[in-house]
C-alpha positions as CSV (number, residue, x, y, z in Angstrom):
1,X,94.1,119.7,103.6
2,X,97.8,118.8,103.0
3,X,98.5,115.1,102.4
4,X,101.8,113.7,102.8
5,X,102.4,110.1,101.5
6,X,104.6,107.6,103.8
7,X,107.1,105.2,103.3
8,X,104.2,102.8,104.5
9,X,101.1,103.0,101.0
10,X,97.9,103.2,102.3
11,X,99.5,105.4,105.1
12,X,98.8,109.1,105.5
13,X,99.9,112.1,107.5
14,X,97.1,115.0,106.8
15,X,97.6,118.0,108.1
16,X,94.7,120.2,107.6
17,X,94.2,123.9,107.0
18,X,93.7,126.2,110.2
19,X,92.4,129.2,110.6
20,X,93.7,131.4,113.1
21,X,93.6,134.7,114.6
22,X,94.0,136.6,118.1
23,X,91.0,135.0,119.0
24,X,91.6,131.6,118.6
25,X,91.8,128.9,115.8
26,X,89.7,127.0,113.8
27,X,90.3,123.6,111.4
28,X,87.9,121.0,109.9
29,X,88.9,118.1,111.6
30,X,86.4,115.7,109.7
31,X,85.1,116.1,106.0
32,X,83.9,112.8,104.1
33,X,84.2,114.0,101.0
34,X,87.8,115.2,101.4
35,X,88.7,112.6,102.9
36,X,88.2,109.7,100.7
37,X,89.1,112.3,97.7
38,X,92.6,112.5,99.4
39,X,93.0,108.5,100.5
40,X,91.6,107.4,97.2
41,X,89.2,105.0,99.1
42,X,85.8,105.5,100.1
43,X,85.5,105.1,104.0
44,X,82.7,105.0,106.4
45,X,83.9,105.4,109.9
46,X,81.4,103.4,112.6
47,X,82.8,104.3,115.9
48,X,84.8,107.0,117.6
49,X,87.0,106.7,120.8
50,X,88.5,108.9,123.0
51,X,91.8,108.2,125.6
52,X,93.6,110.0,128.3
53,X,96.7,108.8,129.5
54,X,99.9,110.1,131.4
55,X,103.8,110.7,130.2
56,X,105.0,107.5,129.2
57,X,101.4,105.4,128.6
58,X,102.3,102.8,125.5
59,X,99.1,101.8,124.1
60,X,99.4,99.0,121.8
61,X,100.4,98.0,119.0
62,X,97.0,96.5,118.4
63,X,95.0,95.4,115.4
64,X,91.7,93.4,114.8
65,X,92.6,90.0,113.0
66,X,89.0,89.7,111.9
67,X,86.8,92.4,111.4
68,X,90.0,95.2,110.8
69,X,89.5,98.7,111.2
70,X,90.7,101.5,109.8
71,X,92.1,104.3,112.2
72,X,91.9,108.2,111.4
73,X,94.1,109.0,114.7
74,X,94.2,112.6,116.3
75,X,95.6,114.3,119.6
76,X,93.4,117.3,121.0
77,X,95.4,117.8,124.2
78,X,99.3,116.8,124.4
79,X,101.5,115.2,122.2
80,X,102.0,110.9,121.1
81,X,104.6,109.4,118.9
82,X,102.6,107.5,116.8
83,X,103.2,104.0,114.9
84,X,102.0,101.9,112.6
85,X,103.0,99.2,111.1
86,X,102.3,96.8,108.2
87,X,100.7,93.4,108.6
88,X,99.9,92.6,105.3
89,X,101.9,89.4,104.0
90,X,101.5,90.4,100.6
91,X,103.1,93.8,100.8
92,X,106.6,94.8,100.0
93,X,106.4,97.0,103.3
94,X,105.2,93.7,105.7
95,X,106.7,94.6,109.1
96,X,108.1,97.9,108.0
97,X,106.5,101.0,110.5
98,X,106.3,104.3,110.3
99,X,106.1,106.7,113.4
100,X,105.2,110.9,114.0
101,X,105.0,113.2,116.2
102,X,101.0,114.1,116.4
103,X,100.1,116.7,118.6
104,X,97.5,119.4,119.5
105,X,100.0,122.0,118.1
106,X,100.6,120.3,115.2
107,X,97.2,119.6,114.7
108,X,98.3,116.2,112.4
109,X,95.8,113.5,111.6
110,X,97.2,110.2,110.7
111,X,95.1,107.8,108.5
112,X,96.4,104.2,109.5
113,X,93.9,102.0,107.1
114,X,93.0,97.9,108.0
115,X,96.1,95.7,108.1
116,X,98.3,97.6,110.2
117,X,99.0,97.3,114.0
118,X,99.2,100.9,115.4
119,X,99.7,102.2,119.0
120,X,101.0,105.1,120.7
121,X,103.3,106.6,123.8
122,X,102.7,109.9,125.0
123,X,105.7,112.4,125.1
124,X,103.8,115.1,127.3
125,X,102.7,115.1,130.8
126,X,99.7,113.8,129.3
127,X,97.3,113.6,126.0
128,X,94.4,113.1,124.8
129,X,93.9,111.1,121.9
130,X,90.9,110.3,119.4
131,X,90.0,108.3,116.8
132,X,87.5,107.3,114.2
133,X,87.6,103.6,113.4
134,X,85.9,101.9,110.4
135,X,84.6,98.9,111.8
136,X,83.4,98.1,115.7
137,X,85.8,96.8,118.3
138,X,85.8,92.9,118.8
139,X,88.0,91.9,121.5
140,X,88.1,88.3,121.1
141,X,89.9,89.3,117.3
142,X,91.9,92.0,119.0
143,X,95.7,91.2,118.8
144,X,98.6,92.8,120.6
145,X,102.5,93.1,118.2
146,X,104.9,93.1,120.8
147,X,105.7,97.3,121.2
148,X,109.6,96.2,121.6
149,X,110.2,93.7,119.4
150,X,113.3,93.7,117.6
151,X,112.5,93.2,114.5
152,X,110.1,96.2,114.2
153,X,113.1,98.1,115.3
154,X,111.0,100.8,116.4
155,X,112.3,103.9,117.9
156,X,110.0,105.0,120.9
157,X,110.9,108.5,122.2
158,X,111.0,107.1,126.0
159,X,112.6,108.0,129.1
160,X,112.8,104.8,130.8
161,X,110.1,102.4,130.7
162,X,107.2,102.6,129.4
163,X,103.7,102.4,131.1
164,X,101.8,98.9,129.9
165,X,98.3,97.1,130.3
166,X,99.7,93.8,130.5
167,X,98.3,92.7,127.3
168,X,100.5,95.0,125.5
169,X,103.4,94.1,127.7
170,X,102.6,90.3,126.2
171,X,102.4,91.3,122.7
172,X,103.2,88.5,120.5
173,X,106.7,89.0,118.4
174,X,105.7,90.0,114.8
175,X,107.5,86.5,114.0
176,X,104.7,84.7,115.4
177,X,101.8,86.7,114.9
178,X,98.5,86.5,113.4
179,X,98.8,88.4,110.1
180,X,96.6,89.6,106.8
181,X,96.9,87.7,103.8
């Protein structure tokens, strides 16, 4: 597995060795060991998920104020640009964010560890999307960044507006947000 530091620490694009032929392809997707030896933490994911959603389907930017999880994020089926972006008060990167291009071509695993907000808008007529998260989902700690706030200065690859749940469409301006220590 290749791992390629980002401007955000704690932050990492892995791109992971595949095996192909004429009769197909095949990459680990999931190794522990690896893992942790290549984040320099030692991480026990609790819960997967799995999302389908159209051309043009924003999801997020969430995070859990209490009980944060870590996010190993993946597309099996289409293409996102993906984004996170750092909540931590105490880091010389707070409200900095970092976005890529994830896809099942590309076959690129993002590790988006706790204290960063993180969501997704899908570039292809549709994607699926899956992730491993280190700790369960709470919804009453669940917080929504506002997606187009200027002072992310974030810049989503969309044609027109974007598709929103209506909690993501009331995000909360990073200004006055709930934030980590």
């Amino acid at each position: 597995m290749n791992v390629v530091a980002t401007n955000l620490p704690g932050v990492l694009l892995l791109e992971p060795k595949v095996f192909g032929d004429a009769r197909g392809f095949f990459f680990e997707s999931w190794n522990e060991k690896a893992f942790n030896a290549a984040a320099g933490t030692d991480v026990r994911f609790v819960q997967d998920n799995h999302s389908r959603s159209a051309k043009g389907v924003l999801r997020g930017l969430h995070y859990q104020i209490q009980q944060p999880q870590g996010k190993l994020v993946r597309v099996t089926a289409g293409e996102v640009y993906d984004v996170a972006v750092d909540l931590r008060r105490s880091s010389p990167t707070f409200g900095r964010s970092f976005g890529v291009a994830l896809s099942e071509a590309n076959r690129r695993m993002l590790w988006v560890p706790a204290g960063f907000a993180h969501g997704f808008v899908v570039t292809s007529e549709s994607a699926d999307f899956l992730y491993k998260t280190t700790d369960y989902y709470a919804p009453a700690h669940e917080r929504t960044l506002l997606w187009n706030d200027p002072a992310l200065g974030i810049a989503w690859p969309l044609d027109g507006a974007p598709l929103l749940k209506a909690n993501d469409a009331a995000g909360t301006p990073l200004a006055q947000a709930e934030t980590y220590p």
